[in-house]
PyMOL commands that place a pseudoatom at each C-alpha (Angstrom):
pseudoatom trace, name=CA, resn=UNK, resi=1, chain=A, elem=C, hetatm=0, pos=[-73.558, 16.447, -24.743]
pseudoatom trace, name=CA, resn=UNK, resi=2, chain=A, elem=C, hetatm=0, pos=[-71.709, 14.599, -26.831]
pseudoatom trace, name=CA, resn=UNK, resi=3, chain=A, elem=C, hetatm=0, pos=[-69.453, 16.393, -27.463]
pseudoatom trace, name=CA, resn=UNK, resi=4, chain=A, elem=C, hetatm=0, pos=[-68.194, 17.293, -24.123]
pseudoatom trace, name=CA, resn=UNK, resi=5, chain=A, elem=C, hetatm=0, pos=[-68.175, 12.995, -23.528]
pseudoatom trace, name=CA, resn=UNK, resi=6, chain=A, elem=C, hetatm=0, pos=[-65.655, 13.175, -26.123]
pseudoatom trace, name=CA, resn=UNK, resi=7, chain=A, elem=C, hetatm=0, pos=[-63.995, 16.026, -24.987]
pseudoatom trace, name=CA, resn=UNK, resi=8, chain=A, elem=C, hetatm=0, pos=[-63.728, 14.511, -21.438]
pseudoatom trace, name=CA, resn=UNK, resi=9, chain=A, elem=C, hetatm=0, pos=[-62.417, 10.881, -22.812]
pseudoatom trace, name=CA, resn=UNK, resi=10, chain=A, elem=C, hetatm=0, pos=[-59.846, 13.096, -24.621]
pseudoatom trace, name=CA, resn=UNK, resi=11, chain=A, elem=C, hetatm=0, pos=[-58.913, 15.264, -21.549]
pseudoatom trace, name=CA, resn=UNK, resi=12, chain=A, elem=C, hetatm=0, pos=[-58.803, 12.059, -19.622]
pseudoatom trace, name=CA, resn=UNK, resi=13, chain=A, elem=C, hetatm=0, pos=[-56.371, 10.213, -22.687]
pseudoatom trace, name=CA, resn=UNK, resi=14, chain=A, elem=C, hetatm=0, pos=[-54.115, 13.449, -22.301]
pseudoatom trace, name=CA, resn=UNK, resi=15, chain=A, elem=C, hetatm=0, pos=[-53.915, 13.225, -18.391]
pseudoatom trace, name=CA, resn=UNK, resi=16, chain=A, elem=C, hetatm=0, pos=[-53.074, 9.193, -18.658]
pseudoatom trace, name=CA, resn=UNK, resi=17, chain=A, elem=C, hetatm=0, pos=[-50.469, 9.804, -20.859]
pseudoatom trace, name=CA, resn=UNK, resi=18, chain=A, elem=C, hetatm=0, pos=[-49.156, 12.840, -19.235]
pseudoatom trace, name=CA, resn=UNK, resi=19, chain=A, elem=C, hetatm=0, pos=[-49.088, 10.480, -15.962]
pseudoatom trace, name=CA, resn=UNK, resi=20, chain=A, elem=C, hetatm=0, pos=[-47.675, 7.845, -17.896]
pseudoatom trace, name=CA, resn=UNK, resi=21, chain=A, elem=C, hetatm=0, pos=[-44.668, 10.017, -19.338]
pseudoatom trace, name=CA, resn=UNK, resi=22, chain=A, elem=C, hetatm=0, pos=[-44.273, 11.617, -15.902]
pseudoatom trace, name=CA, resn=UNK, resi=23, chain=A, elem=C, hetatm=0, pos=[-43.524, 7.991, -14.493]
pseudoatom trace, name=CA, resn=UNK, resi=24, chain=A, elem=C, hetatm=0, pos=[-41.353, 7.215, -17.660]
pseudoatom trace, name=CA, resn=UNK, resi=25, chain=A, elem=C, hetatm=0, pos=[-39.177, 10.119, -16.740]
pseudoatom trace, name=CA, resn=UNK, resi=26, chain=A, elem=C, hetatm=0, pos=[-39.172, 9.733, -13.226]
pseudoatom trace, name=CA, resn=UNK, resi=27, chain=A, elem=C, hetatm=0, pos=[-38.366, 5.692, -13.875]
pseudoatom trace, name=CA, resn=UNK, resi=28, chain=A, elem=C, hetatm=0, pos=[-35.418, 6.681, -16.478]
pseudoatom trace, name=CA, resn=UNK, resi=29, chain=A, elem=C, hetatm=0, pos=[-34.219, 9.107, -13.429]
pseudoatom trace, name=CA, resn=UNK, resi=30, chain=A, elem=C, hetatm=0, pos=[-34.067, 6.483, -11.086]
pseudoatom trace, name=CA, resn=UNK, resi=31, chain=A, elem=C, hetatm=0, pos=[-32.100, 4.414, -13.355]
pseudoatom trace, name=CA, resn=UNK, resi=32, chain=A, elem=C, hetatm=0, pos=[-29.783, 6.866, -14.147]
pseudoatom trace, name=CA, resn=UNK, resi=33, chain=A, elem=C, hetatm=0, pos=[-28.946, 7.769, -10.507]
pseudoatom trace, name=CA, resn=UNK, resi=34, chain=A, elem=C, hetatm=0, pos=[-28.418, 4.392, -9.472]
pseudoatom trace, name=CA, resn=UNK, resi=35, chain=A, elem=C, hetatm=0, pos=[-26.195, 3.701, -12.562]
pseudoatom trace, name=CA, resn=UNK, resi=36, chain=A, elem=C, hetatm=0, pos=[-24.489, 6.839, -10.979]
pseudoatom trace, name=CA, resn=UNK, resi=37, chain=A, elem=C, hetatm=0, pos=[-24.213, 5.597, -7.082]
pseudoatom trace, name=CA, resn=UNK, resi=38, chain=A, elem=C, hetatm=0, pos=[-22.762, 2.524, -8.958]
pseudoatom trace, name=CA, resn=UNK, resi=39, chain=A, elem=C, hetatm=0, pos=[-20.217, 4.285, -10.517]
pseudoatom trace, name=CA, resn=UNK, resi=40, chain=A, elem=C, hetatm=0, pos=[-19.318, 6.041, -7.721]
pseudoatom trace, name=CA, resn=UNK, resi=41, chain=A, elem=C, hetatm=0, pos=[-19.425, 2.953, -5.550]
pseudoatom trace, name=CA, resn=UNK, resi=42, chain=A, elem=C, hetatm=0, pos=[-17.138, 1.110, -8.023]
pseudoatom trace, name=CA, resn=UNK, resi=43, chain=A, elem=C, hetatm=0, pos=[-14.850, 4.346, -8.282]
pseudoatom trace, name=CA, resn=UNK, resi=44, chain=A, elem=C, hetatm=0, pos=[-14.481, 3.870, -4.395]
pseudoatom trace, name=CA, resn=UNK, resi=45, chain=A, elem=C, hetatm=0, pos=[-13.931, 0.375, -4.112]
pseudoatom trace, name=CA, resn=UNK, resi=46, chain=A, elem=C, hetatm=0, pos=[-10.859, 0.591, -7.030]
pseudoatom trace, name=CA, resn=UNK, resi=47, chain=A, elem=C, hetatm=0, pos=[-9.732, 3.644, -4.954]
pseudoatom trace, name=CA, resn=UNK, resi=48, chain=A, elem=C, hetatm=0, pos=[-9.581, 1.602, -1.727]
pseudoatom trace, name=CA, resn=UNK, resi=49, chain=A, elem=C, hetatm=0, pos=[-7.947, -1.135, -3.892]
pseudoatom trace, name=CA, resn=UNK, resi=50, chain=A, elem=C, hetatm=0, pos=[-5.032, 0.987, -5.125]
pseudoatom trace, name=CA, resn=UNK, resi=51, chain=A, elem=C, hetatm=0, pos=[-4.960, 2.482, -2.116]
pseudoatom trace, name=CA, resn=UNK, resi=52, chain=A, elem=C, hetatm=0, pos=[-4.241, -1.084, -0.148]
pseudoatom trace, name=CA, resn=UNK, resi=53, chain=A, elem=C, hetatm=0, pos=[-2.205, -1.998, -2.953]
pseudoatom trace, name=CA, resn=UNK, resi=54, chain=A, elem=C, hetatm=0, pos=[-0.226, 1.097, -2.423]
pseudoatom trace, name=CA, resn=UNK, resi=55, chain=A, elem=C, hetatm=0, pos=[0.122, 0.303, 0.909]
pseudoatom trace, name=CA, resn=UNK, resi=56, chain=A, elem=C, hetatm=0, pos=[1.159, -3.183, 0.809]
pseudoatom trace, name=CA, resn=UNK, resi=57, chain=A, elem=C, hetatm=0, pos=[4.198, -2.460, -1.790]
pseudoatom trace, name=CA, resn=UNK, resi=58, chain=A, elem=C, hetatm=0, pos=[5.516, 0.181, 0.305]
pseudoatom trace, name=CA, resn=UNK, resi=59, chain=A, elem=C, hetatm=0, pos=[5.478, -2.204, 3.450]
pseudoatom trace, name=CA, resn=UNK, resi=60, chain=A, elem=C, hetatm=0, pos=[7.330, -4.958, 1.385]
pseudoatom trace, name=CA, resn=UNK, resi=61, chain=A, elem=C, hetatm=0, pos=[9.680, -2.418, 0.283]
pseudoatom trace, name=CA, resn=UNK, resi=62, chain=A, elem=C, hetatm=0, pos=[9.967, -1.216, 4.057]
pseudoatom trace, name=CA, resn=UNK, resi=63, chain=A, elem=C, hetatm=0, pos=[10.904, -4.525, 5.314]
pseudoatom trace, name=CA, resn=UNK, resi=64, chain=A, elem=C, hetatm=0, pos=[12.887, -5.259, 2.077]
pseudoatom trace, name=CA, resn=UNK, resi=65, chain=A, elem=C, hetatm=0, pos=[14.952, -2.368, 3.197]
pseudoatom trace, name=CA, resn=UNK, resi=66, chain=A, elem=C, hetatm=0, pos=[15.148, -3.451, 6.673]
pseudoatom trace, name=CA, resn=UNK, resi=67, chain=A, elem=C, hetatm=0, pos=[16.812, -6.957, 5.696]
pseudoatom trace, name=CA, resn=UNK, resi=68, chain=A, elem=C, hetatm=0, pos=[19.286, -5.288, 3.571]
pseudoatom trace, name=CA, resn=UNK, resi=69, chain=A, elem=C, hetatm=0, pos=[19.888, -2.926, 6.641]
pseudoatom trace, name=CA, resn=UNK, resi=70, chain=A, elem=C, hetatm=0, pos=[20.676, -6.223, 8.730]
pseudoatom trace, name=CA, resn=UNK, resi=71, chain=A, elem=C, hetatm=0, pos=[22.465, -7.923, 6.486]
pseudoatom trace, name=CA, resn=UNK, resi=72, chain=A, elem=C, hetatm=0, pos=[24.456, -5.398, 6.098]
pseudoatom trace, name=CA, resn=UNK, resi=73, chain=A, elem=C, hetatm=0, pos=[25.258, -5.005, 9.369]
pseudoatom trace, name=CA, resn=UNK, resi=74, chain=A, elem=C, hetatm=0, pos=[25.645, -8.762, 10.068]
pseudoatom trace, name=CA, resn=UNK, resi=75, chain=A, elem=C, hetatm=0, pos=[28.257, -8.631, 7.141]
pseudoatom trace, name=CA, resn=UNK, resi=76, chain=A, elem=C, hetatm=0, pos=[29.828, -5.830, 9.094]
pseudoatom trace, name=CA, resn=UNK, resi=77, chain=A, elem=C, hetatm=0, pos=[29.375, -7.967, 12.488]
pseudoatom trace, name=CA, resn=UNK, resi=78, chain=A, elem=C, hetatm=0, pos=[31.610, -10.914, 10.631]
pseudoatom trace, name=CA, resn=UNK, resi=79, chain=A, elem=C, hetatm=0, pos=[34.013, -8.641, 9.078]
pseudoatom trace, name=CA, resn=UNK, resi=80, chain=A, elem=C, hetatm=0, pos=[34.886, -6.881, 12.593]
pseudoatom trace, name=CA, resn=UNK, resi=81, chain=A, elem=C, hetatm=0, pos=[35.169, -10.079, 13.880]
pseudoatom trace, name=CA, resn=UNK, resi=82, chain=A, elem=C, hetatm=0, pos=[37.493, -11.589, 11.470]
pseudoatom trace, name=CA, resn=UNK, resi=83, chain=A, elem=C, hetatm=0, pos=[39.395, -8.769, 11.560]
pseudoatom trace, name=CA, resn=UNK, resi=84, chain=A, elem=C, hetatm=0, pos=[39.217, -8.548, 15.517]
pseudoatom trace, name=CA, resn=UNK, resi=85, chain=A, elem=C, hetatm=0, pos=[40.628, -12.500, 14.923]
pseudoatom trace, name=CA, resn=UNK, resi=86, chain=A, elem=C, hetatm=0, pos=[43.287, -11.775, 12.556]
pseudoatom trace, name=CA, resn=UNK, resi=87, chain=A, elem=C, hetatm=0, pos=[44.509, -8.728, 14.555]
pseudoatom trace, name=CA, resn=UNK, resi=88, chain=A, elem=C, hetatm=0, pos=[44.770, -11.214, 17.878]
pseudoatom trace, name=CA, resn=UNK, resi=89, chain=A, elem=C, hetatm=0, pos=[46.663, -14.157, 16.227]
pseudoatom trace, name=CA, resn=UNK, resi=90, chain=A, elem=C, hetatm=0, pos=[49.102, -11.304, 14.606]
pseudoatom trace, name=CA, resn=UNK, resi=91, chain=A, elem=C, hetatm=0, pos=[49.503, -10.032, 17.877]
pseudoatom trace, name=CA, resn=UNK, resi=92, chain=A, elem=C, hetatm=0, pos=[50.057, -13.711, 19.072]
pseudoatom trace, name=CA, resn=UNK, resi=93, chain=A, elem=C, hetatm=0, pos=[52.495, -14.279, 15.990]
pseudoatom trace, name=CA, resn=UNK, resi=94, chain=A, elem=C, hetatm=0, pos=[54.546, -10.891, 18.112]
pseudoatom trace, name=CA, resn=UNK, resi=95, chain=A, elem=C, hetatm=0, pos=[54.215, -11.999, 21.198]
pseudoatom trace, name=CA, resn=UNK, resi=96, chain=A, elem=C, hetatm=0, pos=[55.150, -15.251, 20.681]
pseudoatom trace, name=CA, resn=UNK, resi=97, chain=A, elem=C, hetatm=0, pos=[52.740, -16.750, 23.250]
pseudoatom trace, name=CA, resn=UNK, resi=98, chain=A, elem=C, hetatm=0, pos=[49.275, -16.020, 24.116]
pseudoatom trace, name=CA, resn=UNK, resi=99, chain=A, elem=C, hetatm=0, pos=[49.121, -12.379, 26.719]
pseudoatom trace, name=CA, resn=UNK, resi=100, chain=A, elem=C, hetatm=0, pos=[52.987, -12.528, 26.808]
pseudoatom trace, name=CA, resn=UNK, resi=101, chain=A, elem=C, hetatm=0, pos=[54.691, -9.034, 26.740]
pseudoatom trace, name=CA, resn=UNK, resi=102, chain=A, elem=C, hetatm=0, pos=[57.783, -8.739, 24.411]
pseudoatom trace, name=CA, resn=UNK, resi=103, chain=A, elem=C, hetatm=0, pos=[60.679, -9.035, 26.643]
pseudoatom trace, name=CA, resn=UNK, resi=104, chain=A, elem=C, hetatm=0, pos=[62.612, -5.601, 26.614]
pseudoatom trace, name=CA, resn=UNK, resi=105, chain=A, elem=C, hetatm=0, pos=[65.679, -5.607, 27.558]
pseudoatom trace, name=CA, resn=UNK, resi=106, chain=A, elem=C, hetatm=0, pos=[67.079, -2.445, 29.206]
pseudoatom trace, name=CA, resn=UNK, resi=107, chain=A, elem=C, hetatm=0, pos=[70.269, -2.420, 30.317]
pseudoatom trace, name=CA, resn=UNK, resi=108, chain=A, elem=C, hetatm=0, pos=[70.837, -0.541, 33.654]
pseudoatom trace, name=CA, resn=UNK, resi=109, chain=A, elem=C, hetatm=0, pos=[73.850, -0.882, 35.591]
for i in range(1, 109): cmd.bond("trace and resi %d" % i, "trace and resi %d" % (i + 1))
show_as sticks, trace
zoom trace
């Protein structure tokens, strides 16, 4: 009778620690997949970063472009103008007076 008390208690020490390890393992799995979903969560997030990042220095460089664009043509704006200026005094300069036409002298008899 003993002997099968014994044998029991040890049968019973095996299952406790077979329970016990079970939990162990299934503990050290949990951690490991939540280390993994934080990984992954932290992969995404620097992801998204680089990805606004990304986003923002090509906008800046779109509407870095853009003011070049119209400063360059409010350069070309002035220039036309000053030339559209120097063109009418020279004209003026000919003419001798503002809208006058050059007198022309043709000689019909």
């Amino acid at each position: 009778m003993q002997e099968v008390a014994e044998q029991l208690e040890a049968e019973k020490r095996a299952e406790v620690a077979r329970i016990k390890n079970k939990e162990e393992q299934e503990r050290l799995e949990k951690e490991r997949l939540e280390q993994m979903l934080e990984e992954n969560k932290r992969r995404v997030e620097e992801a998204q970063r680089k990805a606004a990042e990304q986003q923002e220095v090509e906008q800046r460089q779109r509407y870095e472009k853009l003011l070049e664009q119209q400063k360059r043509e409010q350069q070309a704006a002035r220039e036309r103008k000053i030339a559209e200026e120097a063109n009418r005094r020279e004209q003026e300069l000919l003419l001798g007076k503002k809208g006058a036409r050059p007198k022309l002298s043709f000689g019909f008899n």
